[in-house]
SENUBA-397695 format. One record per residue (C-alpha): x, y, z. Coordinates in steps of 0.5 Angstrom, whole numbers, plus 500, padded with zeros to 3 digits. Last residue first. Example, Ala and Ser with C-alpha at 12.3 -4.5 7.8 and 13.67 -1.06 7.14 Angstrom:
<recs>
<c1 527; c2 498; c3 514>
<c1 525; c2 491; c3 516>
</recs>
This chain:
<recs>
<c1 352; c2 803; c3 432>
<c1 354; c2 800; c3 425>
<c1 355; c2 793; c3 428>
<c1 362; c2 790; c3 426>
<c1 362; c2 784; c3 421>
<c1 368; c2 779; c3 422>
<c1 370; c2 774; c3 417>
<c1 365; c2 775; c3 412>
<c1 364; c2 768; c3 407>
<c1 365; c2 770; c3 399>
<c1 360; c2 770; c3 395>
<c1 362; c2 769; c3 388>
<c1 361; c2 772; c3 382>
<c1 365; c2 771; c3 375>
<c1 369; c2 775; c3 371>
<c1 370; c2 774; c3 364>
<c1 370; c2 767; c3 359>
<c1 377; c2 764; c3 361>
<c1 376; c2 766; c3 369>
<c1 378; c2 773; c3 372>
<c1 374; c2 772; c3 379>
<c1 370; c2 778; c3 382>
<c1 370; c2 776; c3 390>
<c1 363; c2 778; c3 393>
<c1 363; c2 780; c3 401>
<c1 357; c2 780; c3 405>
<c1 355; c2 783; c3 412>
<c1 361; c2 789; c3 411>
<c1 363; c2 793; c3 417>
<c1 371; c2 790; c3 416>
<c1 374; c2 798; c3 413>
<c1 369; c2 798; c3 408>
<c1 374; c2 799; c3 402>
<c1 379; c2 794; c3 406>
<c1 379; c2 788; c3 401>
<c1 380; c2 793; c3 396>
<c1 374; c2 796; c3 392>
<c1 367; c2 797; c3 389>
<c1 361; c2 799; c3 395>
<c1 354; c2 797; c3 396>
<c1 351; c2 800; c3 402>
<c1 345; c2 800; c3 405>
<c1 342; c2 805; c3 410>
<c1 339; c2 804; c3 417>
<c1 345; c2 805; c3 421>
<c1 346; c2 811; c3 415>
<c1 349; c2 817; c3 420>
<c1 353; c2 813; c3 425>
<c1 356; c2 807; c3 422>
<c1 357; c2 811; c3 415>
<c1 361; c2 817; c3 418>
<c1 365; c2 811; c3 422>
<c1 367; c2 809; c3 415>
<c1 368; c2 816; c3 413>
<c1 373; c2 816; c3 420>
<c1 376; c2 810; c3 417>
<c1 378; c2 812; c3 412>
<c1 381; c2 819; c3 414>
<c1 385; c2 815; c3 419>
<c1 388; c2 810; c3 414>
<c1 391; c2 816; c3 410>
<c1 385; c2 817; c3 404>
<c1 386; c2 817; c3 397>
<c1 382; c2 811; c3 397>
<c1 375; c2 814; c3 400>
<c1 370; c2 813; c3 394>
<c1 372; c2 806; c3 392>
<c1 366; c2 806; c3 388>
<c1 361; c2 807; c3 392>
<c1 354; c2 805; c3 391>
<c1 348; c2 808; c3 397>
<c1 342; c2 806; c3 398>
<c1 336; c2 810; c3 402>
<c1 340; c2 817; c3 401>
<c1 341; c2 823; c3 406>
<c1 343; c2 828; c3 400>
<c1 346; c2 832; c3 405>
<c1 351; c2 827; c3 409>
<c1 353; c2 824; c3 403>
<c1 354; c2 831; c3 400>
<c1 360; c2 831; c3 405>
<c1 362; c2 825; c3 404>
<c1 364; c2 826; c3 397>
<c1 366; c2 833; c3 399>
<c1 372; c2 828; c3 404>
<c1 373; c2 825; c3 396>
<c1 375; c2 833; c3 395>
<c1 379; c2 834; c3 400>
<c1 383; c2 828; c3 399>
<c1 384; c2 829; c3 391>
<c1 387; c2 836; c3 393>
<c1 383; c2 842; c3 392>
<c1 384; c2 847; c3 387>
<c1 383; c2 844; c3 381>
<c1 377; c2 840; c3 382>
<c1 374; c2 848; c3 386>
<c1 375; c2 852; c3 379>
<c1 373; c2 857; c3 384>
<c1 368; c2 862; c3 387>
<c1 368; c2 863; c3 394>
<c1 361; c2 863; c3 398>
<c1 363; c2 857; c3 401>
<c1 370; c2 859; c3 403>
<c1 369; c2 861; c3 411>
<c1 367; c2 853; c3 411>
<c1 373; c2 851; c3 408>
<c1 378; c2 850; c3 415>
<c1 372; c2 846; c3 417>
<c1 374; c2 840; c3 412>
<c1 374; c2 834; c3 417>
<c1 368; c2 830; c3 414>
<c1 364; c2 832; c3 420>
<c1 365; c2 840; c3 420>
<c1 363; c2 840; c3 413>
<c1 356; c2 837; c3 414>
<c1 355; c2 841; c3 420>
<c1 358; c2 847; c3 416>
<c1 353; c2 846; c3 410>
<c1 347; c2 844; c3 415>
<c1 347; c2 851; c3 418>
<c1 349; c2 855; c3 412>
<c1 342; c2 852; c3 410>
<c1 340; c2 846; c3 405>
<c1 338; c2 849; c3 398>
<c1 330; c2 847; c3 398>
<c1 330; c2 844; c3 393>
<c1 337; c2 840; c3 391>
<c1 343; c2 843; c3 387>
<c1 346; c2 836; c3 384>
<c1 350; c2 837; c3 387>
<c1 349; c2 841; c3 394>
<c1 357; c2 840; c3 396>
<c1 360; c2 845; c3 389>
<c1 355; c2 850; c3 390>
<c1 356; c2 852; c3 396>
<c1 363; c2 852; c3 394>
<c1 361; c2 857; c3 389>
<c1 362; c2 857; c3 381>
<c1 366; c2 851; c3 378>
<c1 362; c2 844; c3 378>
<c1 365; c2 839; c3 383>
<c1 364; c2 832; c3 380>
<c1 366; c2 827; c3 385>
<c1 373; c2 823; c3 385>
<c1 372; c2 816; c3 386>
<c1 365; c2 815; c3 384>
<c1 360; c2 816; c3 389>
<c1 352; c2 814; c3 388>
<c1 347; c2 815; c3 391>
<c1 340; c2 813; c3 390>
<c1 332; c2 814; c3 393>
<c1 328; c2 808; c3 394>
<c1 321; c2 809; c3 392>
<c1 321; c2 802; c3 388>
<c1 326; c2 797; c3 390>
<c1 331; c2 797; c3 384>
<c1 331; c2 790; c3 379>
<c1 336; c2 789; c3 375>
<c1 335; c2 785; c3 369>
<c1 340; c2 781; c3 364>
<c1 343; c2 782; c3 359>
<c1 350; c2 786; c3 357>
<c1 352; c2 793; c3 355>
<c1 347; c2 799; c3 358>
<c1 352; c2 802; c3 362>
<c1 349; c2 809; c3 365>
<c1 343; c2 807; c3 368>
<c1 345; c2 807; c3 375>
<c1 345; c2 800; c3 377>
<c1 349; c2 799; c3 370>
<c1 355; c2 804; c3 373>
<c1 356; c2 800; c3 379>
<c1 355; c2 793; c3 376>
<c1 361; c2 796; c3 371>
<c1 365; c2 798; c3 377>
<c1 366; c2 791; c3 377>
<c1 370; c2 790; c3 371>
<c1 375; c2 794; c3 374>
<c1 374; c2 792; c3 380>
<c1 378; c2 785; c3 379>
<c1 378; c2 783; c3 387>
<c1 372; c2 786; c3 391>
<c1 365; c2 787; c3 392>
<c1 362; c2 790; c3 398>
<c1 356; c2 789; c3 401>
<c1 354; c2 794; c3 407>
<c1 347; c2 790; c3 407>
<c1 341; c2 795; c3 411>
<c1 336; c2 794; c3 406>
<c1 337; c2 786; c3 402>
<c1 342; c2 785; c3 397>
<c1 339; c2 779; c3 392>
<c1 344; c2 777; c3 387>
<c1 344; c2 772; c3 381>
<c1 350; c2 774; c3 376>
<c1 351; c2 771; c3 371>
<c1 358; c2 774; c3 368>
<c1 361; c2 780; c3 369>
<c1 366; c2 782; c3 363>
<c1 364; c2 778; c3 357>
<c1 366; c2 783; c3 350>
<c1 362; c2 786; c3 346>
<c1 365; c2 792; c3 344>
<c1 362; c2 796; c3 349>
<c1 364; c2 791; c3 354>
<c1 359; c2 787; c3 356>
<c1 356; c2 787; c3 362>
<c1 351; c2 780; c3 365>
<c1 345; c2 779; c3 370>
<c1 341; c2 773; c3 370>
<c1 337; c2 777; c3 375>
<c1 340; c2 782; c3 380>
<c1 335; c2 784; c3 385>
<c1 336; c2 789; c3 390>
<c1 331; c2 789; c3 395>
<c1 325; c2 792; c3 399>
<c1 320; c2 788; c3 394>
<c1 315; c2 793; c3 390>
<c1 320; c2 792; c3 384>
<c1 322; c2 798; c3 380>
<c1 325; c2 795; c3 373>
<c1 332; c2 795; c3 370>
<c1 333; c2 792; c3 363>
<c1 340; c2 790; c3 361>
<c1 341; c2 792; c3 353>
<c1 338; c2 787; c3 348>
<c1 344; c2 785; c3 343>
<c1 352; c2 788; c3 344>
<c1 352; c2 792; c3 338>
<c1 347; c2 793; c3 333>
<c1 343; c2 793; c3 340>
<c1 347; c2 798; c3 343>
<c1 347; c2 804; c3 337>
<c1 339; c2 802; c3 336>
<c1 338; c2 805; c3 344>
<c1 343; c2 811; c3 342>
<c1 337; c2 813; c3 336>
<c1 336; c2 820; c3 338>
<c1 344; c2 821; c3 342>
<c1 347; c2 819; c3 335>
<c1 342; c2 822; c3 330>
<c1 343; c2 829; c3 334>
<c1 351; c2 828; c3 335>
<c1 352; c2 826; c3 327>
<c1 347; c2 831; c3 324>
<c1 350; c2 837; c3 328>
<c1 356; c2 834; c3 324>
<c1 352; c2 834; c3 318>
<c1 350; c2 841; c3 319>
<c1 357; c2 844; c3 320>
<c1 360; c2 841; c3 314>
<c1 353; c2 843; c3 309>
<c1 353; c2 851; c3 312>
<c1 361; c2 851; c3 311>
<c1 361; c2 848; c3 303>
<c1 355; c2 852; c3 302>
<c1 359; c2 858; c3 305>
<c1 364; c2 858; c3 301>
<c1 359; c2 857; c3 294>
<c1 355; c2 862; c3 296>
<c1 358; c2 868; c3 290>
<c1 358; c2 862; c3 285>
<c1 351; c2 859; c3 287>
<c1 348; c2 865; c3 287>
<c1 350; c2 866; c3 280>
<c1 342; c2 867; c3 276>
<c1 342; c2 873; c3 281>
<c1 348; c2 877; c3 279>
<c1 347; c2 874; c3 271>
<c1 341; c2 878; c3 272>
<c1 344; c2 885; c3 277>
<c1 348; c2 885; c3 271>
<c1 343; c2 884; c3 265>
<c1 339; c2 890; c3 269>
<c1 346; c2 894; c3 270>
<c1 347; c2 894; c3 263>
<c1 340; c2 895; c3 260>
<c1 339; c2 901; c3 265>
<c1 346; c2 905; c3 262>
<c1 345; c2 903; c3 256>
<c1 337; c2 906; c3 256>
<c1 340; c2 912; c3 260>
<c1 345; c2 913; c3 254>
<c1 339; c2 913; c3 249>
<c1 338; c2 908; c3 244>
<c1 338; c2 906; c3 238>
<c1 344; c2 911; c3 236>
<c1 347; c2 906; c3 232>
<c1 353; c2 907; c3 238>
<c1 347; c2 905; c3 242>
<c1 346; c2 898; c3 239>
<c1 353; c2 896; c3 239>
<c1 354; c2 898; c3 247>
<c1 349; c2 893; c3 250>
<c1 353; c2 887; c3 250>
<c1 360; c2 891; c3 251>
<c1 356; c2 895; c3 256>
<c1 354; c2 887; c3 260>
<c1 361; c2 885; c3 260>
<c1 364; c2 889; c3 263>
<c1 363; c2 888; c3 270>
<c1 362; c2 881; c3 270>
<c1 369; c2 880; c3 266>
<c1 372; c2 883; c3 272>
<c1 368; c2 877; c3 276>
<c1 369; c2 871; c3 271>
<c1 376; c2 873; c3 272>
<c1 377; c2 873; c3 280>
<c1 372; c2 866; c3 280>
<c1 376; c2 862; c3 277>
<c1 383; c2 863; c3 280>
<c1 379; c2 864; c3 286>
<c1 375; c2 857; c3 285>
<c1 382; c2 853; c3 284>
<c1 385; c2 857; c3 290>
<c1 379; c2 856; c3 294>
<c1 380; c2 849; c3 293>
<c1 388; c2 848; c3 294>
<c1 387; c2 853; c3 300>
<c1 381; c2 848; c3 303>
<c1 387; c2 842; c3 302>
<c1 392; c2 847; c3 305>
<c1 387; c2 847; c3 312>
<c1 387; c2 840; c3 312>
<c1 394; c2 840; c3 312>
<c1 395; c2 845; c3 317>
<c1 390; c2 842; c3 321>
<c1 392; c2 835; c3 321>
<c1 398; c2 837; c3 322>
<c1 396; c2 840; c3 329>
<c1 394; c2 835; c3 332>
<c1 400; c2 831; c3 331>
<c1 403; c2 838; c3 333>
<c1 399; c2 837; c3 340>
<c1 401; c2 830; c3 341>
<c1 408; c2 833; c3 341>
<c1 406; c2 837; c3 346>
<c1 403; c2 833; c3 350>
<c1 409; c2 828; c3 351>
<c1 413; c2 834; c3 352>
<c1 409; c2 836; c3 358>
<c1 409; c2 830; c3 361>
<c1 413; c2 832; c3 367>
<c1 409; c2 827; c3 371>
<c1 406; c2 832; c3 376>
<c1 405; c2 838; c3 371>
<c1 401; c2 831; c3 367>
<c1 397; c2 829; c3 372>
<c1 396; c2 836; c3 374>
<c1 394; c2 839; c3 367>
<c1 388; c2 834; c3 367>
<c1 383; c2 838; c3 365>
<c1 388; c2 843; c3 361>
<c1 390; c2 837; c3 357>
<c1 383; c2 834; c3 355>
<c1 382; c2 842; c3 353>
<c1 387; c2 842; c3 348>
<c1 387; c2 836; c3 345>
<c1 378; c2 837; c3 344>
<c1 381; c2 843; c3 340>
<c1 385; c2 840; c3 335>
<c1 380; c2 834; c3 334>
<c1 376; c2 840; c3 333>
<c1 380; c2 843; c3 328>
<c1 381; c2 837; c3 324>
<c1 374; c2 835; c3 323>
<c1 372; c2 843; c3 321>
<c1 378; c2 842; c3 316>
<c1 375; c2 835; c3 313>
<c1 369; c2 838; c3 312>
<c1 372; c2 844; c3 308>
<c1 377; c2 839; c3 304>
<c1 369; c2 836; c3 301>
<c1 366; c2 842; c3 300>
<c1 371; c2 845; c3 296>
<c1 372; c2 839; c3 292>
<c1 365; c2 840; c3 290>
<c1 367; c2 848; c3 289>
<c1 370; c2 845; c3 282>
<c1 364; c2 843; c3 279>
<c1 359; c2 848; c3 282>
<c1 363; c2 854; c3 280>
<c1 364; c2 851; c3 272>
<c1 355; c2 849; c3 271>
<c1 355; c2 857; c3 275>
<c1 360; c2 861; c3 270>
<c1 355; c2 856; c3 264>
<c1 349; c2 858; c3 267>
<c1 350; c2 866; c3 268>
<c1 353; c2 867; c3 260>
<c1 347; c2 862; c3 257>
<c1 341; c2 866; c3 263>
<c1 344; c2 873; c3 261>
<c1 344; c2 871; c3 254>
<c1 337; c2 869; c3 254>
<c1 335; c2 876; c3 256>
<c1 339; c2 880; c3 253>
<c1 335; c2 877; c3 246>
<c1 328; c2 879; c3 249>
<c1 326; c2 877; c3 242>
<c1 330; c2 874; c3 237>
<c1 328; c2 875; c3 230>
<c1 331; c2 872; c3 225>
<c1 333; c2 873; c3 219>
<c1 335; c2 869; c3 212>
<c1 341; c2 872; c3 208>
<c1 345; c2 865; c3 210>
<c1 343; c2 867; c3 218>
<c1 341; c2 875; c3 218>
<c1 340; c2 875; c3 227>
<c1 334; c2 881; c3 227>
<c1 334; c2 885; c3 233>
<c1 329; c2 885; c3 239>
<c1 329; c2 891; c3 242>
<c1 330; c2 888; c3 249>
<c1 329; c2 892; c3 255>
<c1 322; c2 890; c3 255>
<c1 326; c2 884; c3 256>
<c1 331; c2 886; c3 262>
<c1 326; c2 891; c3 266>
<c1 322; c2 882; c3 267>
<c1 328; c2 879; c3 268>
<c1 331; c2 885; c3 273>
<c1 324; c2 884; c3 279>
<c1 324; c2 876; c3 277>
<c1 330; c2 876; c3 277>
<c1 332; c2 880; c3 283>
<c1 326; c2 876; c3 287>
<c1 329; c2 869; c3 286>
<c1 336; c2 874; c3 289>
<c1 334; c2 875; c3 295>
<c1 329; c2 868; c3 296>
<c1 337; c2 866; c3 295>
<c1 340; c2 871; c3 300>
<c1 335; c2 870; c3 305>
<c1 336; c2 863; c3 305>
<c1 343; c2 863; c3 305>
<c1 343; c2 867; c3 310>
<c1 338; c2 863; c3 315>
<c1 341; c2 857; c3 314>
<c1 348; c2 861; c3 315>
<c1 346; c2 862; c3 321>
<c1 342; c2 855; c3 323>
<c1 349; c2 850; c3 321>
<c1 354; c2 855; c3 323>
<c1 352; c2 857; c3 331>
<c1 350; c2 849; c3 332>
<c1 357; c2 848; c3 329>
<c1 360; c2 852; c3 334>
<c1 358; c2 850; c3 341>
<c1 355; c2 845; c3 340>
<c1 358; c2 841; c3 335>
<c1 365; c2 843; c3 339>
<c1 362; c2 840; c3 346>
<c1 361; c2 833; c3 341>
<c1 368; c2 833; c3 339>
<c1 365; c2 826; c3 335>
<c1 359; c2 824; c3 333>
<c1 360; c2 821; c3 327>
<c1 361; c2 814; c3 329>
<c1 365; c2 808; c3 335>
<c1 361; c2 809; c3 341>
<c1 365; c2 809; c3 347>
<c1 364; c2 817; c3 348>
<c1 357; c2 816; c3 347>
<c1 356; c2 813; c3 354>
<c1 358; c2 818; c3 358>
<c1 355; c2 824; c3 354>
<c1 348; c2 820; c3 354>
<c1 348; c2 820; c3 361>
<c1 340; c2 819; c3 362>
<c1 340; c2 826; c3 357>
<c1 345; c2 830; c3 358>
<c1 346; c2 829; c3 349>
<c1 339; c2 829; c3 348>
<c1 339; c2 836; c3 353>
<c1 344; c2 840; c3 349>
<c1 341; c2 837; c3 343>
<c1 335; c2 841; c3 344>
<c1 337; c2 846; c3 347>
<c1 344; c2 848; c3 342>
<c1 337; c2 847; c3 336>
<c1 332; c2 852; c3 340>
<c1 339; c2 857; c3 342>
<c1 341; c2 857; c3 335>
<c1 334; c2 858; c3 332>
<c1 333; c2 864; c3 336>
<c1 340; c2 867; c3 335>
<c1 339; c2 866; c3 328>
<c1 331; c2 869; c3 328>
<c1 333; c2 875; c3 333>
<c1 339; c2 876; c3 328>
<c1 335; c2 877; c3 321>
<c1 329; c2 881; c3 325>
<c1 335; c2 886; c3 327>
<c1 339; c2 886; c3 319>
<c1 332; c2 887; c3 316>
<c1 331; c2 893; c3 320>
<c1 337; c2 896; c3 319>
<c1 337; c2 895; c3 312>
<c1 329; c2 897; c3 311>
<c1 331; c2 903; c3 315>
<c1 338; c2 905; c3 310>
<c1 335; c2 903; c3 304>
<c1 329; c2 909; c3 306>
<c1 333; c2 913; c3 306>
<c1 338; c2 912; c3 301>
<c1 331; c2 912; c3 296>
<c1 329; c2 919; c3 298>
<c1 335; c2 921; c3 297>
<c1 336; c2 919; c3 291>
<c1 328; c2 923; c3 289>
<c1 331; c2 928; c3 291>
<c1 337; c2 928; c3 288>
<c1 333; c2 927; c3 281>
<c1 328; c2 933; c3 282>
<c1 335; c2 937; c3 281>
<c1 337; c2 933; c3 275>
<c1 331; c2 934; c3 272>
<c1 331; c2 942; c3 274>
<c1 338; c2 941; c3 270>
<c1 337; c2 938; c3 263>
<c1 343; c2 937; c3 260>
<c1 340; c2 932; c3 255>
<c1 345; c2 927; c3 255>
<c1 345; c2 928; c3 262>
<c1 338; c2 928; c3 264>
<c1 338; c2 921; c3 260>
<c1 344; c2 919; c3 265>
<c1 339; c2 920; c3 271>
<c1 332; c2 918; c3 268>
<c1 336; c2 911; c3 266>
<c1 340; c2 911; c3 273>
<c1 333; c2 912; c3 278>
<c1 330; c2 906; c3 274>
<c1 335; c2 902; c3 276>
<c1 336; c2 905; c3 283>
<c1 328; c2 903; c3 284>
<c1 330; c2 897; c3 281>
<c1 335; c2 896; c3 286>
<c1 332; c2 898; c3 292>
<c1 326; c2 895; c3 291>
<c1 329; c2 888; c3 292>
<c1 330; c2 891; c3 299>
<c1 322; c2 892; c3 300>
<c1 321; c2 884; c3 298>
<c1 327; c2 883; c3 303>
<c1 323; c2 886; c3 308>
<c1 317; c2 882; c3 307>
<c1 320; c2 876; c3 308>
<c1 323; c2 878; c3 314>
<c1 316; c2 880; c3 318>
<c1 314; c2 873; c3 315>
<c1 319; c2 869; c3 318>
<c1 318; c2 874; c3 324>
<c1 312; c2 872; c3 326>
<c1 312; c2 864; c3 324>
<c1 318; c2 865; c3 330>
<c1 314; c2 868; c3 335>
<c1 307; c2 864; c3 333>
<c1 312; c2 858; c3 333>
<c1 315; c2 859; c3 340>
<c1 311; c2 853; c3 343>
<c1 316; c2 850; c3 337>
<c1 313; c2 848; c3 330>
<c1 318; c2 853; c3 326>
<c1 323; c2 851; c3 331>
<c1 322; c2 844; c3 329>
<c1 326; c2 845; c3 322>
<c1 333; c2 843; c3 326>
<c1 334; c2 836; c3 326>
<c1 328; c2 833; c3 321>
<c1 330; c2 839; c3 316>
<c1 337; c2 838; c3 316>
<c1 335; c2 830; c3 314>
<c1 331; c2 832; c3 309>
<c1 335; c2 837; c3 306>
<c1 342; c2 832; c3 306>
<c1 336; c2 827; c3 303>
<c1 335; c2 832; c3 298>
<c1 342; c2 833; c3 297>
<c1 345; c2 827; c3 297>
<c1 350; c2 825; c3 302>
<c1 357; c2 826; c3 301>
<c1 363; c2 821; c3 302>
<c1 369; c2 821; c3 306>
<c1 368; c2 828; c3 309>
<c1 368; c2 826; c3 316>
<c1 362; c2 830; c3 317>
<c1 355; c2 825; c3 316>
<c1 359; c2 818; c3 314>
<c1 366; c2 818; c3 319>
<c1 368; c2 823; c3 325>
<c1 375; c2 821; c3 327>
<c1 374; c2 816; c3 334>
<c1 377; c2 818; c3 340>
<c1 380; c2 812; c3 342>
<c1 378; c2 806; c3 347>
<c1 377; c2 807; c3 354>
<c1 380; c2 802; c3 358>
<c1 376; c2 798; c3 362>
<c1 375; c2 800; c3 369>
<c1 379; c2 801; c3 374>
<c1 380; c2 809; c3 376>
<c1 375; c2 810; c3 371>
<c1 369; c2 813; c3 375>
<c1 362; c2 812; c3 376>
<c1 358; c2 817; c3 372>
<c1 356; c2 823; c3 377>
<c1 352; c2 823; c3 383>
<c1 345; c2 821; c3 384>
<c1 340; c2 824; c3 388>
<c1 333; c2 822; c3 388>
<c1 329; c2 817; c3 384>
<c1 333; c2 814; c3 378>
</recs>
């Protein structure tokens, strides 16, 4: 839309809103995608950032990264190596080699400690870049043309979308980067400790029915045999880890979106005395997450009851293997200790999966919620087709009027709400439509792009700028400045016009209060803030101006003087306004009756008993 435009059109009358649905496919845990499509899909959502306008940045410090974790993998080799020279210069008591040792330990602390620091700073400025990177681009997909309205009458996995954003946004691009970083860790591991391992590996002989073989680099396939059968019994009882993690990332922002729905509207509930209500709705909620929560502890529990024996085996296991040969006295005490901890930092490699598997299921849980939110507002125009066919078409028409085409709106569901509707509104016409509003506010919201659900085109006279008041103005929190220049215009509108502008819809006793900082929805009355209403009004100066029962809560003089606001400041202006009989207090040129019948709502032009001039 052209010019300034208030925020989405008001519920007061309108259709209800269906329920919140529960996430289902992508985050609902009900069934898992594939892997390589999960890939495939996480990639296509979030792997832009290495393509972004700060790729050169970004490839940057990918590569400083790897560098990194290539002089970490030296570490441990070094410490391997460290550890034979180390034990066999204690077998031999050999002390000026164990003096040189401590240098060269040193030596190595140092440089562990630099490369750590280091790595940990390059590692945080790349997550918390990517999170920024892929909250943005959400973000602004979901604010986007009112997506954030709009969605929230979709049934599909897209959910709690503030806490997709604000948390598994965070998780889905951390633990990428961890998870990353870990395995390229462990891969270089391997290959660094497989290689240490074979040479290690003085092949033995095997004497199977007084026939030997010989197996060369036997610690070798041992490690890979003991690894692979630990990890092949962590995936397949982590699968029901994944599943019960999902299910609880649902359950807590269900939780959480319980608890903010309620603090947005505390007054209504504290005036109604609706407390025990929510709280009770609080506990159904909060069920759900005990008993999500128990499922993941049934889960972690079956993991742990593995996963803490295989761990105390792990430490042995290795000396066991190698400690035959030295007792034969084949190989010195260092070659026991380095093959040891050289087939343990193998098998702690080849179980990356086991040590990650807690983290995979919360990194693939977080993803696919990310998934639902992204797929939903991307590809929001084929939700509105598969559901209702062809959405309502507007167009900019070189003619001065407003031009209803055929026109209809649905229910997002489907169902008939306004029916073929032929109208020209012409400019300077004060048209109120009246009767069943709830459906009429539909025409409010479809003239500003925010309901696509019907058939039909609207055509708006090109150039012309909008405004639209809904019941209660939106009035974002900060300063009371802020709250009247919404959206914040360019240049800001001078303390001068601030106050003219309050003085004109009564509310003086505010004007030492506009640099005050304050949740201004919950502390002004509902009248005051529909008089802000007007005060924007008066800012914005539009050509056209839709109301939706913007002055209802207003005694009878209030009303009028809003009305008289309109007569004196837009002679000029068109109004189109959504409410009772008396919404535009008898100055309407045109009058339509929104009649319930059979099918919907038809439209029908009722016959004006007495207009006022505007002057």
């Amino acid at each position: 839309m052209t010019g300034a435009t208030e925020g989405p059109i008001g519920e007061r009358r309108g259709p209800s809103r269906p329920r919140r649905p529960r996430a289902g496919g992508a985050g609902s845990g009900d069934a898992l995608i594939s892997w390589p499509e999960f890939f495939k899909t996480f990639w296509r959502v979030a792997g832009g950032y290495w393509s972004s306008e700060q790729k050169v940045k970004v490839r940057l410090l990918t590569l400083v990264l790897v560098i990194l974790t290539i002089c970490q993998v030296g570490v441990p080799v070094a410490i391997n190596r460290w550890m034979r020279w180390l034990f066999d210069a204690l077998e031999q008591k050999a002390m000026h080699q164990f003096a040189e040792l401590s240098w060269i330990l040193l030596i190595i602390l140092v440089s562990n400690v630099a490369i750590v620091n280091l790595h940990l700073r390059i590692k945080r400025r790349l997550q918390i870049g990517w999170r920024d990177w892929l909250s943005r681009r959400v973000e602004h997909a979901w604010m986007m043309n009112g997506r954030h309205y709009q969605l929230g009458y979709m049934p599909g996995p897209h959910d709690n979308p503030d806490g997709r954003i604000a948390e598994d946004v965070r998780n889905a691009t951390e633990y990428a980067i961890d998870l990353a970083h870990s395995l390229f860790y462990d891969i270089l591991l391997l290959i660094s400790f497989t290689q240490i391992l074979w040479t290690l590996s003085q092949a033995p002989y095997i004497v199977i029915n007084d026939t030997p073989y010989f197996v060369p680099g036997y610690l070798v396939w041992l490690a890979v045999l003991y690894a692979g059968l630990g990890s092949a019994i962590a995936l397949a009882l982590g699968r029901p880890l994944i599943r019960a993690v999902d299910r609880r990332q649902t359950s807590e922002a269900d939780f959480r979106f319980g608890l903010s729905h309620a603090r947005e509207n505390s007054l209504g509930i504290a005036l109604a005395g609706g407390e025990v209500d929510v709280r009770r709705k609080f506990y159904t909620l909060f069920t759900g997450v005990v008993r999500a929560w128990d499922d993941v502890t049934r889960a972690l529990a079956n993991m742990f009851f593995y996963s803490s024996s295989w761990s105390v085996l792990s430490q042995v296991f290795p000396t066991l293997v190698v400690a035959p040969r030295y007792i034969a006295g084949l190989i010195t005490l260092g070659v026991l200790i380095q093959s040891a901890q050289a087939f343990q930092q193998m098998v702690g490699a080849l179980s990356w999966a086991i040590d990650n598997l807690g983290k995979v299921a919360d990194w693939r849980a977080s993803a696919e919620r990310v998934f639902g939110l992204a797929e939903a507002v991307d590809h929001f125009d084929d939700l509105v087709c598969a559901t209702t066919g062809n959405p309502i078409t507007i167009l900019r028409s070189e003619q001065r009027v407003l031009a209803f085409r055929d026109f209809g709106t649905t229910t997002p569901s489907g169902q008939k709400q306004i029916l073929d509707m032929n109208v020209e509104i012409g400019e300077g016409e004060r048209v109120l439509f009246t009767g069943e509003t709830g459906a009429g506010s539909s025409i409010l919201k479809a003239i500003a792009g925010i309901w696509p659900w019907g058939d039909g085109t609207i055509e708006l006279p090109d150039g012309a700028k909008l405004f639209f008041m809904p019941p209660r103005p939106y009035l974002p929190t900060g300063t009371l400045r802020g709250a009247i220049d919404y959206p914040a215009a360019n240049p800001s509108p001078d303390a001068a016009a601030l106050e003219a502008a309050l003085t004109q819809v009564g509310l003086t006793d505010l004007i030492p209060r506009l640099d005050e900082v304050g949740n201004w929805d919950q502390i002004l009355p509902i009248e005051n803030q529909q008089r802000l209403g007007f005060a924007r009004l008066l800012l914005k100066r539009p050509d056209w101006i839709f109301m939706e029962e913007a002055a209802d809560t207003l005694d009878p003089a209030g009303q009028r003087m809003m009305i008289d606001l309109l007569r004196t400041e837009f002679p000029k202006g068109a109004v189109v306004a959504i409410g009772h009989s008396d919404a535009l207090a008898g100055v309407e040129t045109r009058r339509f009756l929104l009649e319930r019948t059979d099918t919907g709502v038809a439209v029908r032009e009722d016959k004006v008993q007495s207009s006022q001039a505007w002057a």
